[in-house]
C-alpha positions in Angstrom: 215.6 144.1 80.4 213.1 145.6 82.3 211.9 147.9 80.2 211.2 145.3 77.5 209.3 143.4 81.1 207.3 146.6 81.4 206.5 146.8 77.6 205.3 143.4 77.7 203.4 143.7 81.1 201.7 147.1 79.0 200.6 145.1 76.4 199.3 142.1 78.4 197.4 143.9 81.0 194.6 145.7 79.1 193.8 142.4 77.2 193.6 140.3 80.2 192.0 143.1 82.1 189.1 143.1 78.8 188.7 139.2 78.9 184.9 138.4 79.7 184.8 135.8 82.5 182.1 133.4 80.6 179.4 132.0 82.7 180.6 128.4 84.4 177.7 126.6 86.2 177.9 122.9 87.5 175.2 121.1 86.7 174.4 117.6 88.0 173.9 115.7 84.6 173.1 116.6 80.8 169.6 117.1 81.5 169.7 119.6 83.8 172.5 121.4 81.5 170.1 121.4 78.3 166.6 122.2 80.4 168.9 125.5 81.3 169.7 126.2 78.0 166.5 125.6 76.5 165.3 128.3 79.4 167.6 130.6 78.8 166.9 130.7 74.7 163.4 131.2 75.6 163.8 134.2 77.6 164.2 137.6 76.2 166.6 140.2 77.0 164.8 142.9 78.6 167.5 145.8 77.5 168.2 143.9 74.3 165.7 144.3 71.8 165.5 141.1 70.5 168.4 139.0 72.0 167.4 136.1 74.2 169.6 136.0 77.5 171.6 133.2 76.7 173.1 135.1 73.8 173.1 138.7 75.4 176.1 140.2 77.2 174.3 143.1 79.3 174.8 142.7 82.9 170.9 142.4 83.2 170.9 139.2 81.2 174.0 137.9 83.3 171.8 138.6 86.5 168.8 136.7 84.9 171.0 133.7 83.9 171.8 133.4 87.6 168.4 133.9 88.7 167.5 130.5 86.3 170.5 128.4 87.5 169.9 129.4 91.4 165.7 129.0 91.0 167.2 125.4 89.0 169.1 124.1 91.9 166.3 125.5 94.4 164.1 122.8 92.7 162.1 125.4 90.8 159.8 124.0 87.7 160.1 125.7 84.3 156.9 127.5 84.8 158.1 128.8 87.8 161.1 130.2 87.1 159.2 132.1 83.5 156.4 133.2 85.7 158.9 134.7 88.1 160.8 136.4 85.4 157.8 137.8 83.8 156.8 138.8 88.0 159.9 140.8 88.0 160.6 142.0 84.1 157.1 142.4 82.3 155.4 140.3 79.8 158.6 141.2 77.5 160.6 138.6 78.3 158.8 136.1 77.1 159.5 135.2 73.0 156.1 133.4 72.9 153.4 135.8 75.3 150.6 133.3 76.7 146.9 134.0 75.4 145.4 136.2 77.9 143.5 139.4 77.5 145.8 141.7 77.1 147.6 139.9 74.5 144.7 139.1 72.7 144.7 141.7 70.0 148.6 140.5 69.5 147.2 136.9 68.6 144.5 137.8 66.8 145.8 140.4 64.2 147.2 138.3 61.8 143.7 136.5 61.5 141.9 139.7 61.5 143.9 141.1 58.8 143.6 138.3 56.6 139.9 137.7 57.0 139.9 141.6 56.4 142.0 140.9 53.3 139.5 138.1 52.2 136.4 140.8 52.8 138.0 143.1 50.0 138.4 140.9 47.5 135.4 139.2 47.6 134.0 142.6 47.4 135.5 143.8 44.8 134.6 140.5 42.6 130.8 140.6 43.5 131.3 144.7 42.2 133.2 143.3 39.0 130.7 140.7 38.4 127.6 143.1 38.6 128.9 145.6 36.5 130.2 143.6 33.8 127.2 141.5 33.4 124.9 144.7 33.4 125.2 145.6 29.2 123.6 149.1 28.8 120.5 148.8 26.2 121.0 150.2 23.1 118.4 153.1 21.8 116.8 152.8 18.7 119.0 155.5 16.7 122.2 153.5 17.8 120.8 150.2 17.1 119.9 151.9 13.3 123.9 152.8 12.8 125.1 149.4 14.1 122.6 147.6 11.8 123.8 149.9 8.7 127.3 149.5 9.6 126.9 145.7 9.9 124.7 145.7 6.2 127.7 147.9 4.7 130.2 144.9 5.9 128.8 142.2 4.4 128.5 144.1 0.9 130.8 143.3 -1.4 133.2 146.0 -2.5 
């Protein structure tokens, strides 16, 4: 009987040992539940590549899930608490990087790529336009053969 105990015990203890504890936080009403979790989808992973901290399980995001909920109860606004993250993580962390300086070449790429884009084309249709409409003139020997080959078509055969 105790060896089936210990066999059971063995196959218990790893899993329970495995379980994640998942994060519980008291919050005061609904509110302040869904502001946290609209925070915490916002906010980047900073180990994760692109996993916000709500969904990662790295002990980073765990620590920056705590940071929100304790900056929360401190009274702290939303700005606040993304400004401090950003303070203490990098730019990175944020999904959507404010306009700024040095994420202005990040903004404006797509719009300099398709004005870029636009530039070609329209370059290459003035080209195509110009050359097509530009007929070479014919010299007076070719305009003889395509006169006598036109004269030999509308003979009868």
């Amino acid at each position: 009987m105790v060896r089936i105990a210990c066999l059971i015990l063995a196959l218990i203890l790893p899993a329970l040992v495995a379980a994640d504890v998942a994060d519980v936080y008291d919050f005061s009403d609904r509110a302040q539940e869904q502001r946290y979790r609209n925070l915490i989808a916002e906010l980047r992973c900073p180990k994760c590549q692109n996993q916000n901290i709500a969904d990662s399980n790295a002990p980073i995001s765990k620590d920056m899930r705590d940071v929100v909920y304790r900056m929360m109860n401190d009274g702290a606004s939303n700005e606040e608490i993304v400004e401090s993250l950003v303070g203490r993580f990098g730019e990175f962390v944020r999904y959507k990087p404010e306009f700024d300086s040095r994420t202005f070449l990040l903004w404006a790429t797509p719009a300099i790529a398709v004005f870029g884009g636009l530039l070609v084309v329209a370059g290459v249709v003035i080209r195509s336009r110009r050359s097509g409409s530009e007929s070479p003139a014919l010299s007076a020997e070719e305009k003889a053969r395509v006169d006598k080959m036109l004269a030999d078509q509308d003979r009868p055969s």
